[in-house]
C-alpha positions in Angstrom: 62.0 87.3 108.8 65.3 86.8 106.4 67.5 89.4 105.9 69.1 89.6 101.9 70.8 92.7 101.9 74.2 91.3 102.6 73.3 88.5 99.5 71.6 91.4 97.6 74.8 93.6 98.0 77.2 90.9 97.6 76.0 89.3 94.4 75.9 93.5 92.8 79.0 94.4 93.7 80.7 90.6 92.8 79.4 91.0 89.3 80.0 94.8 88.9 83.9 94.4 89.9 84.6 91.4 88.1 87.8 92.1 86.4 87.4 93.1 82.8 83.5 93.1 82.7 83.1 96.7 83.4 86.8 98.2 84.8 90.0 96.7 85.3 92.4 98.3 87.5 95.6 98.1 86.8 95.3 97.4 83.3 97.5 95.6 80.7 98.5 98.4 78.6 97.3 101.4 80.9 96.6 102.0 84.6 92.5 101.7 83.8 91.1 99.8 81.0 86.9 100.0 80.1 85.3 96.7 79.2 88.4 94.8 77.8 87.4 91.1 79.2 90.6 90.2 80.4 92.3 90.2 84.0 95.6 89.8 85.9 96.9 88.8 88.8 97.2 92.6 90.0 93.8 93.0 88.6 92.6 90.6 90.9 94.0 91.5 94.3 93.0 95.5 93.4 89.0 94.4 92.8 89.0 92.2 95.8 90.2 94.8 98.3 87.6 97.3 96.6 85.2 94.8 96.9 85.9 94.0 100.4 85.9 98.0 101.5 83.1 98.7 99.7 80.8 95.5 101.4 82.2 96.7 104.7 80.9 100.3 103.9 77.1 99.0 103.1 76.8 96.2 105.7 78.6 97.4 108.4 78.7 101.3 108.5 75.3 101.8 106.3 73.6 99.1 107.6 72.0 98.0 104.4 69.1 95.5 105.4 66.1 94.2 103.0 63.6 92.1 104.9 61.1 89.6 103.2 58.5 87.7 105.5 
C-alpha cells in the first residue's frame, strides 16, 4: 500500500504559496500584494517558512494519509 498524502499535500500547498501566484508576503509596494506575479527575496524566505509550518501541521500533527492499493 503507498501512502500520497505527503506528495498530495506538498505539491497543493507548493503551488498555492508560490510567490506572486495567489499572495505575496511582503510585497513590493505594500506589506500583501493579490496576484501580482512577481517575487522577492523576502518573499521567498516568508512563503518557505509558511510552507514548511503549514506541511508540518498536516503531516505531522494531523496525520494526513491517502492510501491507494
Amino acid at each position: 500500500m503507498v501512502d500520497w498524502g505527503p506528495v498530495v499535500i506538498a505539491t497543493v500547498l507548493f503551488v498555492l504559496l508560490s510567490p506572486g501566484l495567489l499572495i505575496q508576503i511582503p510585497g513590493r509596494n505594500r506589506p500583501l500584494e493579490f496576484g501580482s506575479m512577481h517575487t522577492s527575496g523576502a518573499s521567498i524566505i516568508v512563503h518557505a517558512i509558511v510552507f514548511f509550518g503549514l506541511v508540518t501541521i498536516f503531516l505531522i500533527l494531523l496525520g494526513v494519509h491517502i492510501h491507494t492499493g
